[in-house]
C-alpha positions as CSV (number, residue, x, y, z in Angstrom):
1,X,-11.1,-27.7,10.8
2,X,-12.5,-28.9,7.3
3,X,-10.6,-30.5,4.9
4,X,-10.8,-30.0,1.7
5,X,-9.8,-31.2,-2.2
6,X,-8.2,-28.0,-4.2
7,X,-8.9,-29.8,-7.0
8,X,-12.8,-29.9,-6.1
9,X,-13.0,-26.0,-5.4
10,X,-15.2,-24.4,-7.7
11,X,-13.8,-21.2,-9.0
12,X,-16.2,-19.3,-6.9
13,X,-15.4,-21.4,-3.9
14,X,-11.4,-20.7,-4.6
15,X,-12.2,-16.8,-4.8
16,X,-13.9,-17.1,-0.9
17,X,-10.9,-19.1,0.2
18,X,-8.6,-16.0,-1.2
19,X,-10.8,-12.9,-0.8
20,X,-9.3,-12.4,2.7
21,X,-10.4,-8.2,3.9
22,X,-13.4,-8.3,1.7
23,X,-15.2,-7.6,4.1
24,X,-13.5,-4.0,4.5
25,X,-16.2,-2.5,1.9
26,X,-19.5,-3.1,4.7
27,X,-17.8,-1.2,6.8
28,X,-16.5,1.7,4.4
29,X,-19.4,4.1,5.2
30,X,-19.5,4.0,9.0
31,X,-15.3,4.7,9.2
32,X,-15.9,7.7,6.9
33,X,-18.3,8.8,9.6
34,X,-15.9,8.5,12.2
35,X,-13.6,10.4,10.5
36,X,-15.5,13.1,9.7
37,X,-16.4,13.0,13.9
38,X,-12.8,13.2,14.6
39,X,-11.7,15.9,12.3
40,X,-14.5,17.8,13.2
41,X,-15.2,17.4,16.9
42,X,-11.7,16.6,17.7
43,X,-11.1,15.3,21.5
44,X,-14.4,15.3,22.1
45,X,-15.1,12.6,19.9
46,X,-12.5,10.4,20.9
47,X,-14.1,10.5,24.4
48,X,-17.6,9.9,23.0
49,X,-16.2,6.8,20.8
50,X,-14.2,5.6,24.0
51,X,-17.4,5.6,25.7
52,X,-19.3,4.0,23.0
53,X,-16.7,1.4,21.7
54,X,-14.6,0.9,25.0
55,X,-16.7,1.4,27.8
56,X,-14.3,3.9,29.2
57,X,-14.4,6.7,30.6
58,X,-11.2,9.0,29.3
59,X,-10.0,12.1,31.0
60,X,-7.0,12.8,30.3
61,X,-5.7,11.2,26.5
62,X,-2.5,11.3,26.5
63,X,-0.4,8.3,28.3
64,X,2.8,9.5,28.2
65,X,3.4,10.1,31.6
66,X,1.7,6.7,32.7
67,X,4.1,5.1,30.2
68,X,7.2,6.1,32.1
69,X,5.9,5.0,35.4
70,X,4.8,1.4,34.1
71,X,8.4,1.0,33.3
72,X,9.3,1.3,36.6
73,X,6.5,-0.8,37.8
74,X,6.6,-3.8,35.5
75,X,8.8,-6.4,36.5
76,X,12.5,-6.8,36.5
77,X,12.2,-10.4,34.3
78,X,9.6,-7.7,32.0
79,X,11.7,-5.1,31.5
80,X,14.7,-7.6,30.4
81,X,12.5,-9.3,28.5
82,X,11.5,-6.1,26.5
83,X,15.1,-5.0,26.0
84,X,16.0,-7.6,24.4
85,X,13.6,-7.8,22.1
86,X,14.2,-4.2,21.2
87,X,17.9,-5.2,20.7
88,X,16.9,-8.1,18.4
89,X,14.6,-5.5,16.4
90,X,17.2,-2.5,16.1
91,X,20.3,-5.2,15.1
92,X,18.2,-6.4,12.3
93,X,16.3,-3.2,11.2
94,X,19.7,-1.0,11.2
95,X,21.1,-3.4,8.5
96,X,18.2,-1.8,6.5
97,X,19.5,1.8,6.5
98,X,21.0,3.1,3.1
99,X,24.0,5.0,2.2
100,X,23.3,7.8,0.0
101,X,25.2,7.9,-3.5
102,X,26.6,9.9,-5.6
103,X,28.2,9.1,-9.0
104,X,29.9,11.3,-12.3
105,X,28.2,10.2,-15.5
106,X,30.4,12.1,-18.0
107,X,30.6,15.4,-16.6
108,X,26.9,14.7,-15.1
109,X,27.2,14.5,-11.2
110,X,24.0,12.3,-10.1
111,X,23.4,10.8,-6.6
112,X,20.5,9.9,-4.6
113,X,19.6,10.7,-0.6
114,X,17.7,8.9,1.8
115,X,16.0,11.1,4.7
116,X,13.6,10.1,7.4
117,X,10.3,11.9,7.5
118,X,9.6,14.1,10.3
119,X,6.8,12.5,12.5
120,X,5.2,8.8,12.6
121,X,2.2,7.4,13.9
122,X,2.2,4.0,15.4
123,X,-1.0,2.2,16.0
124,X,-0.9,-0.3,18.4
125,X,-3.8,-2.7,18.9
126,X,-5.6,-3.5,22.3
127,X,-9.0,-4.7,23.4
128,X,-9.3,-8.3,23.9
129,X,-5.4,-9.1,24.0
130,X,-2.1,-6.9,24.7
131,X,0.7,-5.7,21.9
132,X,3.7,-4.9,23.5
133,X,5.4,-7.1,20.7
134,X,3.6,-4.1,18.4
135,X,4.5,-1.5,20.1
136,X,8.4,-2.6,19.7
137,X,7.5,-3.5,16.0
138,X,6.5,0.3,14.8
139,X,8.6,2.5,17.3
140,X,12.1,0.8,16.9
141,X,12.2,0.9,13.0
142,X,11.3,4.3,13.0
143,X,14.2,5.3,15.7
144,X,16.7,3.6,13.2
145,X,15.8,5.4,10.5
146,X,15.8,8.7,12.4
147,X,12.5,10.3,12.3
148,X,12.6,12.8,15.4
149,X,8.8,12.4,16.3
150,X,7.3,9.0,17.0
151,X,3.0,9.7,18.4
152,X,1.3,5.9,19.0
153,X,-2.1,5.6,19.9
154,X,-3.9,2.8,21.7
155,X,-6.9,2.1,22.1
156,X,-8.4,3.1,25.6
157,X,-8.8,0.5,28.4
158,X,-9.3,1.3,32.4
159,X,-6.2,0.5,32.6
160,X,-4.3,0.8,29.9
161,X,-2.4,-2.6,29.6
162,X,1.3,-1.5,31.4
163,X,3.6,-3.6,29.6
164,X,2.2,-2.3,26.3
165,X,3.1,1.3,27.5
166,X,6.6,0.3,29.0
167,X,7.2,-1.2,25.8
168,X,6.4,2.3,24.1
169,X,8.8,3.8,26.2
170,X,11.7,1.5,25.8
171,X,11.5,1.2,22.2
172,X,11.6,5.4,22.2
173,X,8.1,6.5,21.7
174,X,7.8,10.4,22.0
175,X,4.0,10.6,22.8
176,X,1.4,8.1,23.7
177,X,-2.4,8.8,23.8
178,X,-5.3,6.8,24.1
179,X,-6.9,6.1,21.0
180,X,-8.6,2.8,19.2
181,X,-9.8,1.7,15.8
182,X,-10.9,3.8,12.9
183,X,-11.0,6.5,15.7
184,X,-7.5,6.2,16.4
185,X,-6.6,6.7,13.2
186,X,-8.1,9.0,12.5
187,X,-6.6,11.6,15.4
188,X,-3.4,10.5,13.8
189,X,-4.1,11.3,10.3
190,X,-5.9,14.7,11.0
191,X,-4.9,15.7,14.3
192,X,-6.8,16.5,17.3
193,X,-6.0,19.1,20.8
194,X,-4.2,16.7,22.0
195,X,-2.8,14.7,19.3
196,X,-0.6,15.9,16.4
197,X,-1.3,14.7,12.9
198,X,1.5,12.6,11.2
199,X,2.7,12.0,7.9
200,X,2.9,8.2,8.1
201,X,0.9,5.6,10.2
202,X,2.0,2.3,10.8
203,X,0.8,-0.8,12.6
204,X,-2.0,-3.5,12.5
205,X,-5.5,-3.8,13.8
206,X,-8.6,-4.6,13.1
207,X,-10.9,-4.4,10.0
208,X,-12.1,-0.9,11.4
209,X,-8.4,-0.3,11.7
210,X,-7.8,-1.1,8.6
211,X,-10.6,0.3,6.4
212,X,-9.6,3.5,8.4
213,X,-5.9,3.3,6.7
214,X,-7.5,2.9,3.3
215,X,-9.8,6.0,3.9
216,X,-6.7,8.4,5.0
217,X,-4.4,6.9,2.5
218,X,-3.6,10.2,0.5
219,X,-3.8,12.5,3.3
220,X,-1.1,10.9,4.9
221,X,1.0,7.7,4.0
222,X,0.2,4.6,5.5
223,X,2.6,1.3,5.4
224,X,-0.1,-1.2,4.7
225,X,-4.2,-2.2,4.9
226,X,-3.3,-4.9,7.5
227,X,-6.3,-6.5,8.4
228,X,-6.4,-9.9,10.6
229,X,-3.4,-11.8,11.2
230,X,-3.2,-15.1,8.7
231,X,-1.4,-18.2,8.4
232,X,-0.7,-20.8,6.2
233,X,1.4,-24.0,6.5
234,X,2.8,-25.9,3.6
235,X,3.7,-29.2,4.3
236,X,4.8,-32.8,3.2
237,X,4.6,-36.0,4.9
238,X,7.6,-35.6,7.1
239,X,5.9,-32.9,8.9
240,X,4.8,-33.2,12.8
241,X,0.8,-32.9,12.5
242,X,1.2,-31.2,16.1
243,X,3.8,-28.7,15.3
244,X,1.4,-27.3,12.5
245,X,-1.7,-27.7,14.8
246,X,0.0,-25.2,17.1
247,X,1.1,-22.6,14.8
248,X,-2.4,-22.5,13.4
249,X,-3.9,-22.1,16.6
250,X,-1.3,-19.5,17.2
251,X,-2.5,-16.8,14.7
252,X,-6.5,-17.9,15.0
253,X,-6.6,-16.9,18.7
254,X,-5.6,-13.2,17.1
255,X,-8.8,-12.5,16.1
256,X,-12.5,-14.1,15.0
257,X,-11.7,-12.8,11.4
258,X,-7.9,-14.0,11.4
259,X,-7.3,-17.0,8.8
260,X,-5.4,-20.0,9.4
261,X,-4.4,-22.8,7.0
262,X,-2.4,-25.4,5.9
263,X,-1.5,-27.0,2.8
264,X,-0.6,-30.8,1.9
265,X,-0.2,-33.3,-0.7
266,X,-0.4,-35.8,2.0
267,X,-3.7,-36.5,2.8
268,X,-2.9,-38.6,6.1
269,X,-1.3,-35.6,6.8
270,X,-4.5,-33.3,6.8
271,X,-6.8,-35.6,8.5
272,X,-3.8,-35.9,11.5
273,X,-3.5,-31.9,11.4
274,X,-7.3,-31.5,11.5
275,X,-7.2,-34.3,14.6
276,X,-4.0,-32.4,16.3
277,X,-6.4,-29.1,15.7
278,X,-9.1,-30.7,17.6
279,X,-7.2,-32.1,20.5
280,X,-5.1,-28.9,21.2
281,X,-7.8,-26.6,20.7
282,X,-10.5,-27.1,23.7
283,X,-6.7,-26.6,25.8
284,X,-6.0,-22.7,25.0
285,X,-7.5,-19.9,26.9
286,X,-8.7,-18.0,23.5
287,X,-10.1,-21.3,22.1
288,X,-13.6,-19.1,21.7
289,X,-11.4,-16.9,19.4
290,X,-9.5,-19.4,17.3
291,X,-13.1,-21.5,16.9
292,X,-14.2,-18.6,15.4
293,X,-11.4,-18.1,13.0
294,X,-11.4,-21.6,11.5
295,X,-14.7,-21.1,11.0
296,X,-13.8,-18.5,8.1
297,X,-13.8,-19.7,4.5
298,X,-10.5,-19.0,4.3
299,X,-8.9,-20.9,7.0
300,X,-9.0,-24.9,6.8
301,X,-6.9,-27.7,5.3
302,X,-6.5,-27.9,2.3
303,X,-5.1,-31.3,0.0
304,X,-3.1,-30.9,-3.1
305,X,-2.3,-33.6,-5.5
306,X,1.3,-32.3,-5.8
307,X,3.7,-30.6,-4.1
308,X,3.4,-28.4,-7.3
309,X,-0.3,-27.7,-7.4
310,X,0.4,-27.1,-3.2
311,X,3.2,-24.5,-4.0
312,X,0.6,-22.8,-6.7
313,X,-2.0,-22.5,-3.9
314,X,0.7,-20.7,-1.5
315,X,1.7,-18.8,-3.9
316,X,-2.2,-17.2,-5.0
317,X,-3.0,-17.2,-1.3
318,X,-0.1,-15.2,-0.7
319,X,0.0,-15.2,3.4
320,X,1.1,-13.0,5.8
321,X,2.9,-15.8,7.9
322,X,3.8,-19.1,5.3
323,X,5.3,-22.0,7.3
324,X,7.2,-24.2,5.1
325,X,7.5,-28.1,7.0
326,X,9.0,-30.2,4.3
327,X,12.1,-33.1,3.7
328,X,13.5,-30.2,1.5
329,X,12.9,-26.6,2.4
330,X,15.1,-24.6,0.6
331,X,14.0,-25.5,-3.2
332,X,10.5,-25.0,-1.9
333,X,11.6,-21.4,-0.3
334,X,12.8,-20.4,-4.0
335,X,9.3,-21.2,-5.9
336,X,7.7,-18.8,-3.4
337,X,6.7,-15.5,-4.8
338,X,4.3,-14.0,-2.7
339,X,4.6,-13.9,1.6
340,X,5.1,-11.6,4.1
341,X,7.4,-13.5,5.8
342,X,8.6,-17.2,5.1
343,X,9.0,-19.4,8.4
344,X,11.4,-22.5,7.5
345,X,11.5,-26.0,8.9
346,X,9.8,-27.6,12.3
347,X,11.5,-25.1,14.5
348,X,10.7,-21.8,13.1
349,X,7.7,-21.4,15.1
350,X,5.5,-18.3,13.3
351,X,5.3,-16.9,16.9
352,X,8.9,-17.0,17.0
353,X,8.9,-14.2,14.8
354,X,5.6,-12.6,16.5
355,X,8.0,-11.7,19.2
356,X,12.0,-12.3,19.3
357,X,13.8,-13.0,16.2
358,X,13.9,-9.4,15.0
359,X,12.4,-9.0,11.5
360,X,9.0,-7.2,11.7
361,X,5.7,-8.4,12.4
362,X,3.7,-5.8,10.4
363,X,3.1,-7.9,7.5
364,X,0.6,-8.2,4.6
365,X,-2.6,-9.3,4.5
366,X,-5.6,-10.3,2.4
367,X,-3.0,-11.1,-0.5
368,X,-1.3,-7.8,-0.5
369,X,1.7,-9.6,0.0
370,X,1.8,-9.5,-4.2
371,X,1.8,-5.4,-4.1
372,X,3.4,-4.9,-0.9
373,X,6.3,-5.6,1.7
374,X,6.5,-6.0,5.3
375,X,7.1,-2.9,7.7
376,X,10.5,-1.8,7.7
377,X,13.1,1.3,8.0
378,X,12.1,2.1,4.2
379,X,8.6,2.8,5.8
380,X,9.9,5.8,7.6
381,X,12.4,6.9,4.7
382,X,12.1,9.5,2.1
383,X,14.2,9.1,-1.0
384,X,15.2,12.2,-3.2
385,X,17.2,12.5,-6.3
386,X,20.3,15.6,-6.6
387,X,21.7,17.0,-10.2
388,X,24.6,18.7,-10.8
389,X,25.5,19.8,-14.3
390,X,28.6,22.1,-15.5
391,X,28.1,24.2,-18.7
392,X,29.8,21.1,-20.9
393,X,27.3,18.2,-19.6
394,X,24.2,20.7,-20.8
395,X,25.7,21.4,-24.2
396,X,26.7,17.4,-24.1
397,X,23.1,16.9,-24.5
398,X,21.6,19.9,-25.4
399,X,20.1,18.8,-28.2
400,X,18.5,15.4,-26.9
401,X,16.8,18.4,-24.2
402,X,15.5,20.8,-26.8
403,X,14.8,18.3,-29.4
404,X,12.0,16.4,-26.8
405,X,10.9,19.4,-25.2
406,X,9.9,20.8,-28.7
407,X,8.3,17.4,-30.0
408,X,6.1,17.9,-26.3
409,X,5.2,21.2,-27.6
410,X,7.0,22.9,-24.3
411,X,8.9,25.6,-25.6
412,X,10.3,27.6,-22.8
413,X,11.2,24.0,-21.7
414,X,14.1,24.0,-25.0
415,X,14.2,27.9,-24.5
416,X,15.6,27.1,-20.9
417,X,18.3,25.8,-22.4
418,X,19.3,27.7,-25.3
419,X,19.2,30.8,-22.6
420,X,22.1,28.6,-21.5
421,X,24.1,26.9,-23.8
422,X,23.7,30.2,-26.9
């Protein structure tokens, strides 16, 4: 991996390091095609991109059948491994859920409601590697928040991966069809035969996955544009070069366009990661991938000459997964404003969170994590106000009503009320 001075980045060279899912915008025009395929060909289109982008052959789409059978197929040490993971998710995800409220303000009876939406789309990524940690991710959240039609979509494969569909149909996915990338999304957003159009999609994927999301955004909702997964590890001295060698290999195998980082004002540190890097590396299966990723210009080492400056680089990167390996974490955790998800101390493994520990993996990317939260049971939740005024509250402030709808120039606005109150 190559290390390098913050203070020597040029302000052109920062901007590369930051400008994660730039590369959305040279694919914009060929996922608006797609699209336009999909809504207009339907099915047929999703068989003619499986063919083309897959290399399968699809007859039947839908896999919801096949999921039911894989969970009776998959093994017993599988299955219990999938439960409780879906246990872990739906114990932290139902201390989400809101209460409604309702409240008198002087004669004014005001409250607000919280109601799921009526049917979700989960994407759940597959090609080169298997999800079944995804699939759990978007279906259990939306169970606990009680929308009553879950649809995922994945992409094709001969055969579809069975632990990804047992996973769909523990976690209590209604439908499953086969369906990748912007394709994928597309069905989802618009509808096909076979597939019913949502009003959200969730889940992460790809940049053609996620250029997709931006292009339906409107049309339907969408939780975020997650593009390839990220990492970055701030560190001191007292930090084990190996344990932040692994976790950076752990999100570069991901994908060729994932980032990985770390952060240090140690510089014995960095040169020991970048050697830890390079003896671990040649050892994983998807060492091809994870070449590839620290290849990007936003992945490396990088050496700060403070743990302030270091903090101020976290904090502009803002990272999907931030590892935090310092003597003192918890000052550190409190100067961070921007992360999907903070990972503290030597034994909070990013892929710890990946899979077990409950809080969701749908996080962030490309320094979204300023705008934008992590996937949760708010994703799936509609909010709504409720009013309810007696005679005496409208005359109470009649004349703030008719006094501001008259300066606005709407006059059956105040005339609404005079109807009422003269």
């Amino acid at each position: 991996m190559e290390l390098t001075q913050i203070s020597d980045l040029t302000p052109s060279a920062r901007t590369e390091v930051m400008s994660r899912g730039s590369e959305l915008a040279a694919i914009e025009s060929d996922v608006e095609q797609i699209i336009d395929d999909v809504r207009a060909d339907g099915d047929a289109a999703l068989r003619e991109f499986g063919r083309e982008f897959d290399n399968v052959e699809m007859d039947a789409i839908e896999l919801t059948d096949a999921a039911t059978k894989a969970v009776e197929t998959i093994h017993s040490d599988v299955q219990a491994a999938i439960a409780s993971t879906i246990d872990r998710i739906e114990t932290f995800h139902r201390h989400q859920l809101r209460d409604d409220w309702q409240t008198d303000f002087d004669g004014r009876t005001l409250g607000r409601q919280f109601r799921p939406i009526e049917r979700a789309g989960a994407y759940v990524p597959g090609g080169s590697a298997a999800y079944p940690s995804t699939a759990m991710m978007t279906v259990v959240p939306a169970r606990v928040a009680g929308v009553n039609n879950i649809i995922a979509v994945t992409p094709p494969a001969d055969p579809v991966d069975e632990v990804t569909l047992a996973a769909l149909n523990l976690a209590g996915v209604d439908r499953i069809f086969a369906a990748g990338g912007a394709q994928g999304i597309a069905a989802l957003a618009y509808g096909t035969e076979s597939i019913p159009a949502v009003d959200t999609i969730v889940g992460p994927g790809n940049r053609w996955v996620a250029a997709a999301k931006a292009a339906v955004q409107g049309d339907v909702s969408i939780d975020m544009i997650a593009g390839p997964s990220e990492v970055l590890i701030l560190a001191d001295e007292t930090a084990d070069p190996e344990f932040v060698a692994s976790d950076l290999i752990a999100q570069a195998e991901h994908d060729p366009h994932a980032s990985a980082a770390a952060v240090t004002p140690d510089l014995e540190l960095a040169k020991r990661i970048g050697d830890a890097v390079r003896d671990q590396l040649p050892k994983r299966t998807r060492s091809g991938v994870a070449e590839s990723a620290f290849s990007n210009e936003s992945s490396g080492i990088f050496v700060a000459e403070s743990m302030d400056q270091a903090i101020e680089f976290t904090n502009e990167y803002a990272v999907e997964h931030l590892g935090i390996m310092t003597a003192d974490n918890e000052p550190i955790v409190e100067q961070i404003k921007h992360a999907g998800s903070i990972f503290v101390g030597e034994y909070s493994p990013v892929a710890a969170g990946d899979y077990s520990t409950g809080p969701n993996h749908v996080l962030p990317t490309a320094q979204t994590a300023r705008v934008s939260s992590g996937l949760s049971v708010d994703t799936f939740m509609r909010s709504r106000t409720v009013q309810y005024l007696d005679k005496s509250a409208l005359k109470d402030i009649n004349e703030t009503i008719t006094t501001l709808a008259e300066l606005e120039g709407l006059e059956a606005h105040a005339e609404s009320i005079h109807h009422r109150i003269d």
